[in-house]
LUMZA-152013 format. One record per residue (C-alpha): residue number from 0; residue in three letters; x, y, z. Coordinates in Angstrom, 1 decimal, m for minus. Example, Ala and Ser with C-alpha at 12.3 -4.5 7.8 and 13.67 -1.06 7.14 Angstrom:
REM LUMZA-152013
+-----+-----+--------+--------+--------+
!   i !  aa !      u !      v !      w !
+-----+-----+--------+--------+--------+
!   0 ! Ala !   12.3 !   m4.5 !    7.8 !
!   1 ! Ser !   13.7 !   m1.1 !    7.1 !
+-----+-----+--------+--------+--------+
This chain:
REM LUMZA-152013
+-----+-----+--------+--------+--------+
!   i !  aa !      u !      v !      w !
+-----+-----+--------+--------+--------+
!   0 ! Unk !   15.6 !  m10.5 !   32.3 !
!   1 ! Unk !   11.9 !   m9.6 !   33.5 !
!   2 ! Unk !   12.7 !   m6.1 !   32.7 !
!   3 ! Unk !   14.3 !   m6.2 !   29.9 !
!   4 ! Unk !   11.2 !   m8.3 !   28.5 !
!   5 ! Unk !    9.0 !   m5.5 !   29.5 !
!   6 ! Unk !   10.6 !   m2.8 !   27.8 !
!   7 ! Unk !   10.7 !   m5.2 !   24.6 !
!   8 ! Unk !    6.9 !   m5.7 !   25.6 !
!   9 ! Unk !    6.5 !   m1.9 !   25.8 !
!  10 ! Unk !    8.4 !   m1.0 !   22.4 !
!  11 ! Unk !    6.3 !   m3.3 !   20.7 !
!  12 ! Unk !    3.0 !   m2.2 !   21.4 !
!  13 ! Unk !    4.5 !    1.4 !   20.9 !
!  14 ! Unk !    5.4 !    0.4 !   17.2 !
!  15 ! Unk !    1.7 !   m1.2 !   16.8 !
!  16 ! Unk !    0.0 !    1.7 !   17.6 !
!  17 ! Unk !    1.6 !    4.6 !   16.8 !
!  18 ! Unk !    0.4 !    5.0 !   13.5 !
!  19 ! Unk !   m2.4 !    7.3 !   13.5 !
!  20 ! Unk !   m0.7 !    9.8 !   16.1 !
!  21 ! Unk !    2.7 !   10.0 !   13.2 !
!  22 ! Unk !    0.3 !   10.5 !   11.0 !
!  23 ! Unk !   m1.3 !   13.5 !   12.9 !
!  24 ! Unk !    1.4 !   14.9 !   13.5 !
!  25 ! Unk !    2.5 !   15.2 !    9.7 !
!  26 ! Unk !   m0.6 !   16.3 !    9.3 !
!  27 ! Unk !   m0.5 !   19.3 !   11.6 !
!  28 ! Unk !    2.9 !   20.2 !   10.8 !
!  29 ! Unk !    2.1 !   20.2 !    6.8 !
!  30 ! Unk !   m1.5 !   21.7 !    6.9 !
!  31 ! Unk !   m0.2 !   25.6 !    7.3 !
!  32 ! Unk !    2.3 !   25.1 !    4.2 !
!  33 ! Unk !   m0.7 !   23.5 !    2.3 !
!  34 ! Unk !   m3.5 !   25.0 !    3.3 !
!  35 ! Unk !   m3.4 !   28.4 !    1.3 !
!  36 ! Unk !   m2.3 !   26.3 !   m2.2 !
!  37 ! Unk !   m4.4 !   24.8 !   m4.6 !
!  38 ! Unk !   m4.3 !   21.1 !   m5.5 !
!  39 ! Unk !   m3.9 !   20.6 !   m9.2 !
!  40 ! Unk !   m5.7 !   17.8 !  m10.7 !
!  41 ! Unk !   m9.4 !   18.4 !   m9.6 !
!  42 ! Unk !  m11.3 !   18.9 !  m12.8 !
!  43 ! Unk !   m7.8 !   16.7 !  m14.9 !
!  44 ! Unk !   m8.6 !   13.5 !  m16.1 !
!  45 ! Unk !   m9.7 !   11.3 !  m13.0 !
!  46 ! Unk !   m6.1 !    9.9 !  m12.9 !
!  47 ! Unk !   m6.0 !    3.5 !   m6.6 !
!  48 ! Unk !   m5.6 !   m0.3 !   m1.6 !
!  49 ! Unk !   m2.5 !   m2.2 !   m0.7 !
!  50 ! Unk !   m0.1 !   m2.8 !    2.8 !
!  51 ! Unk !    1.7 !   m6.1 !    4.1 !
!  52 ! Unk !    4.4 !   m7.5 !    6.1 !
!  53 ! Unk !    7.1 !  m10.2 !    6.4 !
!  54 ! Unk !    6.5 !  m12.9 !    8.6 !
!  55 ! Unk !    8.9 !  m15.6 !    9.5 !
!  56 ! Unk !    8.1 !  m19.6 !    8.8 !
!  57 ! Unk !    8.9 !  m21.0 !   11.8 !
!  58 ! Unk !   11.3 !  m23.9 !   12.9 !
!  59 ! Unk !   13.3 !  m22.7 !   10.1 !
!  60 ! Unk !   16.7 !  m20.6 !   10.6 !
!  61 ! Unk !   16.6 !  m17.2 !    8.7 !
!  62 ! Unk !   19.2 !  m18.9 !    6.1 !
!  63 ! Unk !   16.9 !  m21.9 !    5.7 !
!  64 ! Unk !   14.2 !  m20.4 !    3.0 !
!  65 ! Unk !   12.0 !  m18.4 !    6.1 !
!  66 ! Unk !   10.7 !  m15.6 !    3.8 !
!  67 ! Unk !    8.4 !  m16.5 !    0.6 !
!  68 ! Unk !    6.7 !  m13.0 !   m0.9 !
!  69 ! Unk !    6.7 !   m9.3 !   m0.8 !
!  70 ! Unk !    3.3 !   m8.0 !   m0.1 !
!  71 ! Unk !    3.0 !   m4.6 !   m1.6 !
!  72 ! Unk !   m0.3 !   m3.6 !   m1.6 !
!  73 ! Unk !    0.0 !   m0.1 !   m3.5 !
!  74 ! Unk !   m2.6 !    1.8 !   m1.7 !
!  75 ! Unk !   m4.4 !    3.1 !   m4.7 !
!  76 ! Unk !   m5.0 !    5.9 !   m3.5 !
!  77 ! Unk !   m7.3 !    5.0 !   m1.2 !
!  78 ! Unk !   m2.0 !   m0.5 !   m3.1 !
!  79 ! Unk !    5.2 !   m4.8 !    0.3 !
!  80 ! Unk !    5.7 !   m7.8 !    2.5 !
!  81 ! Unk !    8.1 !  m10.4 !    2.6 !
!  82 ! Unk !    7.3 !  m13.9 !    3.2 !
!  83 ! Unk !    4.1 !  m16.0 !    2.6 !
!  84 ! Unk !    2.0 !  m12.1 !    1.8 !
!  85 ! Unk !    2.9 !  m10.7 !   m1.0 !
!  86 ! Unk !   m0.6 !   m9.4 !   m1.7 !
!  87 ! Unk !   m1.9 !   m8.7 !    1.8 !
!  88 ! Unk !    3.0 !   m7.1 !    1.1 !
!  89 ! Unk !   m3.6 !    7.7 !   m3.7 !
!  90 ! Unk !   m8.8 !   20.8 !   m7.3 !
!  91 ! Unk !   m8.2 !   22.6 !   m4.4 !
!  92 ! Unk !  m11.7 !   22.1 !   m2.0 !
!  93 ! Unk !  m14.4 !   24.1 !   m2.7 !
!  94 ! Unk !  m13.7 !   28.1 !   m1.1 !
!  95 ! Unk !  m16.2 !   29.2 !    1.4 !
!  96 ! Unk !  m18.2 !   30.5 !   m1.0 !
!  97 ! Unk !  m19.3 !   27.8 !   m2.9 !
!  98 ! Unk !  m22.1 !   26.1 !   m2.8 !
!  99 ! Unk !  m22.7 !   22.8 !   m0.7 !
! 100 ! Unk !  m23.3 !   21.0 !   m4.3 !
! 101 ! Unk !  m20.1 !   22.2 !   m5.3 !
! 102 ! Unk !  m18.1 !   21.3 !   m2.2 !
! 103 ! Unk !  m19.7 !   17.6 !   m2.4 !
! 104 ! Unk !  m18.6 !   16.9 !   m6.1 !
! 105 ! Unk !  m15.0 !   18.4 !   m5.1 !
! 106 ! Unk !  m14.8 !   15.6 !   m2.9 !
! 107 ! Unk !  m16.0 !   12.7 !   m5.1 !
! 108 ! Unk !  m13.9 !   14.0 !   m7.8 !
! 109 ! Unk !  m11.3 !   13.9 !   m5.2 !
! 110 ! Unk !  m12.6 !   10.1 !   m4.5 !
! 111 ! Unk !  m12.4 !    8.9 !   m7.7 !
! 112 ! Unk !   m9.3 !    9.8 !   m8.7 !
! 113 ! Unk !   m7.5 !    8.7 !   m5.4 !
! 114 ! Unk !   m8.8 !    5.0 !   m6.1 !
! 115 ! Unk !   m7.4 !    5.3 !   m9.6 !
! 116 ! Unk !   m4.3 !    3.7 !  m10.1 !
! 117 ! Unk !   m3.1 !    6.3 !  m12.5 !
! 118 ! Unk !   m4.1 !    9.2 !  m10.8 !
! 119 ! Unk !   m2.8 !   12.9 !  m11.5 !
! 120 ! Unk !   m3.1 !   13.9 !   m8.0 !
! 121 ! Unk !    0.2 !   13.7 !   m5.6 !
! 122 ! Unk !   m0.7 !   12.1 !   m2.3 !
! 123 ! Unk !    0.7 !   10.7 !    0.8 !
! 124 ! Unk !   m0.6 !    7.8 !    2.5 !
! 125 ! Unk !    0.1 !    5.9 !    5.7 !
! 126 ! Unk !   m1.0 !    2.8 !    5.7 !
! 127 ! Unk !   m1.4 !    1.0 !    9.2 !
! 128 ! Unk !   m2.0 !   m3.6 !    8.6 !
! 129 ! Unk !   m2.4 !   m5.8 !   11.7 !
! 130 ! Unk !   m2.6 !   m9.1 !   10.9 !
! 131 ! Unk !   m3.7 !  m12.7 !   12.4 !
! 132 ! Unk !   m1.5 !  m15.1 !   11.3 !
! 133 ! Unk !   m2.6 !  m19.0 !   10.6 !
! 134 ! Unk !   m0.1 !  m19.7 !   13.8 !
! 135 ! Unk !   m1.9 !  m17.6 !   16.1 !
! 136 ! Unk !    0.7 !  m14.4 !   16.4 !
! 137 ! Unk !    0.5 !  m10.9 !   14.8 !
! 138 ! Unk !    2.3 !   m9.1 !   12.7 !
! 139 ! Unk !    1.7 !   m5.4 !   12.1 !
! 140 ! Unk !    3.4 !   m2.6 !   10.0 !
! 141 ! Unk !    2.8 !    0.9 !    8.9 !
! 142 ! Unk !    3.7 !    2.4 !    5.8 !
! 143 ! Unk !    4.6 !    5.1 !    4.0 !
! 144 ! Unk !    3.2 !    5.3 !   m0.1 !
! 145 ! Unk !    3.5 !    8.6 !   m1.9 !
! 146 ! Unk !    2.1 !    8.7 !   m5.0 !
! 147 ! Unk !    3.8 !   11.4 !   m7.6 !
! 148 ! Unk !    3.1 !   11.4 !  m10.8 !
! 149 ! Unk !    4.4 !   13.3 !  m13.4 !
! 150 ! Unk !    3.7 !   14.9 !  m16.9 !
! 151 ! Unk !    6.6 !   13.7 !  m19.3 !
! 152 ! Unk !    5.0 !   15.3 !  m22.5 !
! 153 ! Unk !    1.6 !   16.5 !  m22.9 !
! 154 ! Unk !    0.4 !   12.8 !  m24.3 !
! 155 ! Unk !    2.5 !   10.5 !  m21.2 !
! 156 ! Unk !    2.9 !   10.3 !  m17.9 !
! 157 ! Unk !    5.0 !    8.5 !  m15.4 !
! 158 ! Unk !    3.7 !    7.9 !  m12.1 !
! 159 ! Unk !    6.3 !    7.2 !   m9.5 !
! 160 ! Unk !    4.8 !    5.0 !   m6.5 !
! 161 ! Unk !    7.1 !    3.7 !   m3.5 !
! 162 ! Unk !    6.0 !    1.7 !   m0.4 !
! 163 ! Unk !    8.3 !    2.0 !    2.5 !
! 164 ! Unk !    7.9 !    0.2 !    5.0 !
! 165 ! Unk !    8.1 !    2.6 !    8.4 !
! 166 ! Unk !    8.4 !   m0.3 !   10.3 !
! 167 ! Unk !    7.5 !   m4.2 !   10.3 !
! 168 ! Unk !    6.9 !   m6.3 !   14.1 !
! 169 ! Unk !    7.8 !   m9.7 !   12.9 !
! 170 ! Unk !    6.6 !  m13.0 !   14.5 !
! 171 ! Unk !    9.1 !  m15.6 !   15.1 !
! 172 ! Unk !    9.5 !  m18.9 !   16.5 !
! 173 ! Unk !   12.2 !  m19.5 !   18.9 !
! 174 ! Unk !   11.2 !  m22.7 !   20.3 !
! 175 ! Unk !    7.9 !  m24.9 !   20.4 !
! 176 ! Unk !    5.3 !  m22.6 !   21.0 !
! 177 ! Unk !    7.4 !  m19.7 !   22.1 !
! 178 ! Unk !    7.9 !  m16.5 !   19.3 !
! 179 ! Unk !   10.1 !  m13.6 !   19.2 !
! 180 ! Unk !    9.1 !  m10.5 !   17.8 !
! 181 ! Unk !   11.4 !   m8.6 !   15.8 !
! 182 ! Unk !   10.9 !   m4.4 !   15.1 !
! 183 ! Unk !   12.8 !   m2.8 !   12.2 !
! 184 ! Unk !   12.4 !   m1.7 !    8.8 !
! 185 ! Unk !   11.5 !   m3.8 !    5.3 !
! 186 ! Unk !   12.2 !   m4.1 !    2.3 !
! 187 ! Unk !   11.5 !   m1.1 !   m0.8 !
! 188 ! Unk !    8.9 !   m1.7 !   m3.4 !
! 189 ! Unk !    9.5 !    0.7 !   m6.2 !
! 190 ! Unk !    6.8 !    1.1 !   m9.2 !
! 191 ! Unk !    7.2 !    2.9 !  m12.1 !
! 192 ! Unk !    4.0 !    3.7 !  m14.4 !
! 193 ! Unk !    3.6 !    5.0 !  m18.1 !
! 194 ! Unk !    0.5 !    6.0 !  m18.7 !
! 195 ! Unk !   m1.2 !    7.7 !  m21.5 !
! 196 ! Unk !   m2.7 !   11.4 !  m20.3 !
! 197 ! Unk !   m6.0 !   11.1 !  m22.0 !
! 198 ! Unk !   m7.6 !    8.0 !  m22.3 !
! 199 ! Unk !  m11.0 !    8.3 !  m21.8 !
! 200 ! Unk !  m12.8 !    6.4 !  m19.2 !
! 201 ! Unk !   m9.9 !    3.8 !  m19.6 !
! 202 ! Unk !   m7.1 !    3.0 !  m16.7 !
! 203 ! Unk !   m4.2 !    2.2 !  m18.8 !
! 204 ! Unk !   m0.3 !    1.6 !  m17.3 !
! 205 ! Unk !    2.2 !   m0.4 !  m17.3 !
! 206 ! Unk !    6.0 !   m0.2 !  m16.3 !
! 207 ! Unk !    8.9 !   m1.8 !  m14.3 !
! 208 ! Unk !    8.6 !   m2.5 !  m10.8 !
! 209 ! Unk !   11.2 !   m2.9 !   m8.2 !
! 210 ! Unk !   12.1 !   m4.6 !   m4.8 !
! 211 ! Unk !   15.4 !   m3.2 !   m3.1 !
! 212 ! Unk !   17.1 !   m5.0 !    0.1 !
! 213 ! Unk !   16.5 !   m2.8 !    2.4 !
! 214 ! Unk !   15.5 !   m4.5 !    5.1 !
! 215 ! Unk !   16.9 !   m4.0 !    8.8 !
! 216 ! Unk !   16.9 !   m7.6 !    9.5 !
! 217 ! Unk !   16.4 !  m10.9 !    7.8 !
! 218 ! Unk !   13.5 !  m11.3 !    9.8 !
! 219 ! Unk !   11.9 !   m8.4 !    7.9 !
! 220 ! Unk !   13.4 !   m8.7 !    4.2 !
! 221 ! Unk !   14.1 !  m11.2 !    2.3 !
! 222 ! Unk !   17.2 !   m9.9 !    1.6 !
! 223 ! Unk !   17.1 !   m9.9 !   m2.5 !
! 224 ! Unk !   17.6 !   m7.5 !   m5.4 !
! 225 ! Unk !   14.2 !   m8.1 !   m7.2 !
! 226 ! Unk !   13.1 !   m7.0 !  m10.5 !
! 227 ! Unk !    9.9 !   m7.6 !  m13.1 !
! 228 ! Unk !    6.8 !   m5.8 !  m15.1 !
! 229 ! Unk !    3.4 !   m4.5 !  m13.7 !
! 230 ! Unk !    0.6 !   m3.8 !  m15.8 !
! 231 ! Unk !   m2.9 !   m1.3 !  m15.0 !
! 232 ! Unk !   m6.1 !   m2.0 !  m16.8 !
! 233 ! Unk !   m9.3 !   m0.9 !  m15.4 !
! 234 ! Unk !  m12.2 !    1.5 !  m16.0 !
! 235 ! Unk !  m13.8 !    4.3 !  m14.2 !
! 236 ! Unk !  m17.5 !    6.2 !  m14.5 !
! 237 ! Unk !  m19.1 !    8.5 !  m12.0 !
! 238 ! Unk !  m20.9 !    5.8 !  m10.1 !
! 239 ! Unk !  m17.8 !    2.9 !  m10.1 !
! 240 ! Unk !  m14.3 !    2.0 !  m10.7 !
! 241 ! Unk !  m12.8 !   m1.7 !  m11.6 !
! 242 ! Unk !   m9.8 !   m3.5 !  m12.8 !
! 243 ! Unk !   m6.5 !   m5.2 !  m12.2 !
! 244 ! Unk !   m3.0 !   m4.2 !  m10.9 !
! 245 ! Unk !   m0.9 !   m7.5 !  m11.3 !
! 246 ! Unk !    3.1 !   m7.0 !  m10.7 !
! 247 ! Unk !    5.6 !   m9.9 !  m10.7 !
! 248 ! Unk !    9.1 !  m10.2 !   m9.4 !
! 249 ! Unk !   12.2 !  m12.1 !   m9.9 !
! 250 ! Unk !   15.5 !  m12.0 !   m7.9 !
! 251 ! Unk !   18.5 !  m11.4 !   m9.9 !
! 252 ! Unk !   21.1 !  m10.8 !   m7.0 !
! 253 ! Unk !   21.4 !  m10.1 !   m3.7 !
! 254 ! Unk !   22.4 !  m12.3 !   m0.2 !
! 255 ! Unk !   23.6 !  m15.8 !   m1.9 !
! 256 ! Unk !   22.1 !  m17.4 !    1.4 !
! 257 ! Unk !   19.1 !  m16.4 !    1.0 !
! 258 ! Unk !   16.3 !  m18.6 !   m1.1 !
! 259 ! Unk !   15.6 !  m16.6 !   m4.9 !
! 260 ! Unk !   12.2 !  m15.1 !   m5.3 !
! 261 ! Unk !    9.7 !  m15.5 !   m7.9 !
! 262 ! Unk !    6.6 !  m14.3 !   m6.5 !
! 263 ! Unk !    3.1 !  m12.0 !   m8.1 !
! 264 ! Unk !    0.9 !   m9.8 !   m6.6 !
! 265 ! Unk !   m2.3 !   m9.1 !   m8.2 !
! 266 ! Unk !   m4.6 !   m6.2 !   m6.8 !
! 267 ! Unk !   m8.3 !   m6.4 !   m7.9 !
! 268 ! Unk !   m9.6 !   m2.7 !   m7.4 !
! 269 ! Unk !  m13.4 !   m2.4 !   m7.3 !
! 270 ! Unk !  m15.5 !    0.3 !   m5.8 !
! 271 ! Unk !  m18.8 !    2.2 !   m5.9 !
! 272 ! Unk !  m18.7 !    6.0 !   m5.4 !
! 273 ! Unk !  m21.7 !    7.7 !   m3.5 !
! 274 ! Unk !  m22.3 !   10.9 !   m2.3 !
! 275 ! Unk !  m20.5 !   13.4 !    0.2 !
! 276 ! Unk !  m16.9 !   12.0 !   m0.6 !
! 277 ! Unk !  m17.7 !    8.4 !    0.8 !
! 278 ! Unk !  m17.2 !    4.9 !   m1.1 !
! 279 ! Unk !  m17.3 !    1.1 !   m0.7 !
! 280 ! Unk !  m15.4 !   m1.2 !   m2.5 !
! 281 ! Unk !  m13.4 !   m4.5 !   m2.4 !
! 282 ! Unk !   m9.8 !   m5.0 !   m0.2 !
! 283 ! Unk !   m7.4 !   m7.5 !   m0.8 !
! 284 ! Unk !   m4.0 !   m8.7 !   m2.6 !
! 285 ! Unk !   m4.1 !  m11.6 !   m4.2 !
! 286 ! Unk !   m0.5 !  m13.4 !   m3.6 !
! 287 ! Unk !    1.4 !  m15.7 !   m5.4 !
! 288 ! Unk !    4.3 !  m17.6 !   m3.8 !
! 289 ! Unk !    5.3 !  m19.5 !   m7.7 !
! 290 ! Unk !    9.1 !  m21.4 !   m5.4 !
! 291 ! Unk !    6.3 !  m23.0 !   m3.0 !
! 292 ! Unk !    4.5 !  m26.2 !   m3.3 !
! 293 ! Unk !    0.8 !  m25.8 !   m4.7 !
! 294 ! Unk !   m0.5 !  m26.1 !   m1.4 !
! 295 ! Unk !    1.6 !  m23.6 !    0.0 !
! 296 ! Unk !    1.8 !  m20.9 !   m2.7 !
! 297 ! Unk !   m1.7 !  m18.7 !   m3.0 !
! 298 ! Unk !   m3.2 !  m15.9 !   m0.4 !
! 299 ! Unk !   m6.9 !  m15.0 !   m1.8 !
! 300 ! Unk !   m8.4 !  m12.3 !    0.5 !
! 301 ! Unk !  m11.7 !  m11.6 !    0.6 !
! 302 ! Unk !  m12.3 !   m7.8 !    1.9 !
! 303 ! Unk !  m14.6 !   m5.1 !    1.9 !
! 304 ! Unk !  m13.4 !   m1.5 !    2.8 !
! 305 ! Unk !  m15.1 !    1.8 !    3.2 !
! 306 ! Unk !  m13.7 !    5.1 !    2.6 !
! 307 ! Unk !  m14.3 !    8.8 !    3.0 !
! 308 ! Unk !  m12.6 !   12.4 !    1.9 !
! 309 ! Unk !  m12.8 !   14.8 !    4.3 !
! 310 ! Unk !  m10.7 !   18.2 !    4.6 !
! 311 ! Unk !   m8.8 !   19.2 !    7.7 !
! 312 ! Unk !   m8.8 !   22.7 !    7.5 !
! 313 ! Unk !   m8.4 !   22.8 !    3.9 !
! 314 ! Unk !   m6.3 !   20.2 !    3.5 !
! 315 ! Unk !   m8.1 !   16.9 !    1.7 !
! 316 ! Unk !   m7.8 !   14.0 !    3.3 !
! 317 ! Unk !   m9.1 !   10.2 !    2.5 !
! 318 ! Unk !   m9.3 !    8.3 !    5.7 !
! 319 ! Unk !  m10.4 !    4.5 !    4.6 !
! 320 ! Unk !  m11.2 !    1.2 !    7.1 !
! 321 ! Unk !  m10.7 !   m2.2 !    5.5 !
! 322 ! Unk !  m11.2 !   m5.9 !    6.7 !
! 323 ! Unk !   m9.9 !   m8.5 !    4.9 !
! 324 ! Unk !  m10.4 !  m12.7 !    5.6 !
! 325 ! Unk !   m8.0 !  m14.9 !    3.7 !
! 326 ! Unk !  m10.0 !  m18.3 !    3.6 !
! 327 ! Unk !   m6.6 !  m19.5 !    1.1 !
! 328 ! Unk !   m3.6 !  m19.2 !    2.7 !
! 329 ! Unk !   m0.4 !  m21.0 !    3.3 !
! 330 ! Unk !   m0.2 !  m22.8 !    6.6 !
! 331 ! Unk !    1.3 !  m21.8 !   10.0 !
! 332 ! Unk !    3.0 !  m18.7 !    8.9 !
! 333 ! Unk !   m0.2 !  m17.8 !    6.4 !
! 334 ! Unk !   m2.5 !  m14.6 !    7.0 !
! 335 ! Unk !   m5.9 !  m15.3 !    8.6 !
! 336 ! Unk !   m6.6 !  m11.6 !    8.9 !
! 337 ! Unk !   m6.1 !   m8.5 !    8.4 !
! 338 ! Unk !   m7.6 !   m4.6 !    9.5 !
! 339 ! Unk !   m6.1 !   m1.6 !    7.4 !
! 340 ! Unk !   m6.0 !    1.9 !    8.3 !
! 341 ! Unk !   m5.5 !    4.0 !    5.5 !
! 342 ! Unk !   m4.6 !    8.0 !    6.2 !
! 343 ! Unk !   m4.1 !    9.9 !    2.6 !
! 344 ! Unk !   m3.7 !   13.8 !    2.3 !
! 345 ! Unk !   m3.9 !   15.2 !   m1.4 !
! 346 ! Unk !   m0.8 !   17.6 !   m1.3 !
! 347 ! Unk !    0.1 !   20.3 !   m4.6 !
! 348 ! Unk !    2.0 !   19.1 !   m7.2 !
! 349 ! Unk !    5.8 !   20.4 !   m7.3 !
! 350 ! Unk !    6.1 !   19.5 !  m10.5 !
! 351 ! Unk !    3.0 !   21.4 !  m12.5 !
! 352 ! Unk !    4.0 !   21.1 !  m16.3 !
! 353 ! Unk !    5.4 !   18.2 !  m18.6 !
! 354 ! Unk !    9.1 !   17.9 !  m18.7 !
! 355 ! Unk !    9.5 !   17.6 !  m22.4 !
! 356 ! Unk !    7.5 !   19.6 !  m24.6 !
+-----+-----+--------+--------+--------+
């Protein structure tokens, strides 16, 4: 029994902290295939933070209502959880030639448009969340958002934007004051954007948005087929970039034990751009739980996180570090805190011209 414990013990804090070393790895494994190709998108139209996990409310059995929202923060370049978090649940560099001026507005170009919700670049984020929960445990995740969009005519584009979770290490309780922690994968969160190709300084989008049962256990999923719309509207200068990213779901099928879902989350984006690739901004889902009791149904996160480009090799990359405090949260199972890791390499886009002309 004592060893068996410690190998769970051991997995565990494998899971939490592999993150950055998987993300190295993919790193050094894509760089040669990347390094010699242009990335599209640098002088386009600057074309966005997110990241949760499921947690399970304790005392109750995993068929007795345990999991309340989907947290899907869709890194935004820099924006999926099930349970109480749904909103604590992206030009090629400068040749060696140019000059340092040159290589420093590459990479706040490169800034801009990876906090922009309707970016052109394609990207590839990990994103790494540890948080504190209201009852004391933890409960981490890493995962995996690509952002793709792509040119349907020379006017629209569609901007494809999954979070998959990697993995989720779920809290829960087994007996008074004693919690299990469970390891395995969570649920899909699949977004799909229309937005117009030239709209000025605007950030305009809007599309269906998805939540697929995918979950490896019903600690980690809430186990429902999940549907509803999202919406984009921001604006963006040199200096700054602000707006809104709300999405709502609604279950329309899935496990007929499991509690239906009607749940929001709504992603201020805020964030000054300064020089050498490097910005500041706010971090943070706001989550809506709208089955819960009013005292049980918000998460308001207050967060600042800081962010940088950088090129490996020749290879961009925006790593960002974000704290967030949650002073409204639902209780016992309810997110206290959270740190964020963000790792996002700009990769070339496969898919260079509209599909319909």
């Amino acid at each position: 029994m004592k060893r068996a414990g410690a190998e769970v013990g051991l997995a565990i804090a494998w899971f939490r902290w592999r993150p950055a070393a998987i993300a190295a790895l993919v790193l050094m494994s894509a760089m040669p295939s990347w390094a010699d190709d242009e990335i599209p998108g640098m002088r386009a139209r600057a074309g966005q933070d997110s990241g949760g996990e499921l947690v399970s409310q304790p005392d109750v059995s995993p068929d007795d209502h345990p999991f309340q929202l989907m947290d899907t923060r869709l890194h935004y370049g820099t924006a999926g959880q099930a349970t109480w978090q749904m909103a604590q649940a992206t030009g090629a560099p400068g040749t060696t030639a140019a000059p340092a001026a040159a290589s420093e507005a590459s990479a706040n170009e490169l800034n801009k448009q990876l906090s922009n919700p309707v970016t052109s670049l394609w990207s590839l984020s990990f994103q790494f969340n540890n948080f504190r929960l209201d009852n004391g445990e933890w409960n981490n995740s890493l995962q995996f958002q690509p952002v793709l969009p792509v040119g349907l005519t020379k006017d629209l584009n569609l901007i494809t934007r999954p979070v998959i979770p990697l993995y989720n290490i779920v809290p829960h309780q087994t007996a008074s004051g004693e919690f299990e922690h469970t390891v395995g994968f969570g649920d899909i969160v699949l977004l799909e954007l229309l937005s117009p190709a030239d709209s000025g300084k605007w950030i305009l989008g809007a599309g269906p948005t998805f939540i697929f049962p995918t979950a490896s256990s019903t600690f980690t999923g809430q186990g429902k087929w999940q549907a509803g719309p999202a919406v984009v509207v921001g604006y963006l200068t040199d200096k700054f970039i602000a707006g809104v990213f709300p999405q709502q779901w609604w279950s329309f099928a899935g496990d007929a034990d499991r509690p239906d879902t009607s749940q929001m989350n709504l992603q201020p984006f805020f964030a000054w751009f300064f020089g050498e690739g490097w910005s500041v901004g706010y971090s943070g889902n706001i989550l809506a739980n709208w089955k819960a009791s009013s005292s049980e149904r918000w998460t308001v996160p207050v967060g600042v996180a800081v962010g940088k480009v950088v090129k490996l090799g020749r290879l961009p990359v925006k790593i960002q570090l974000a704290g967030q405090y949650m002073p409204i949260h639902p209780s016992n199972v309810g997110q206290e805190w959270n740190i964020q890791f963000a790792l996002t390499p700009v990769i070339p886009k496969l898919i260079k011209e509209p599909l319909f002309r």
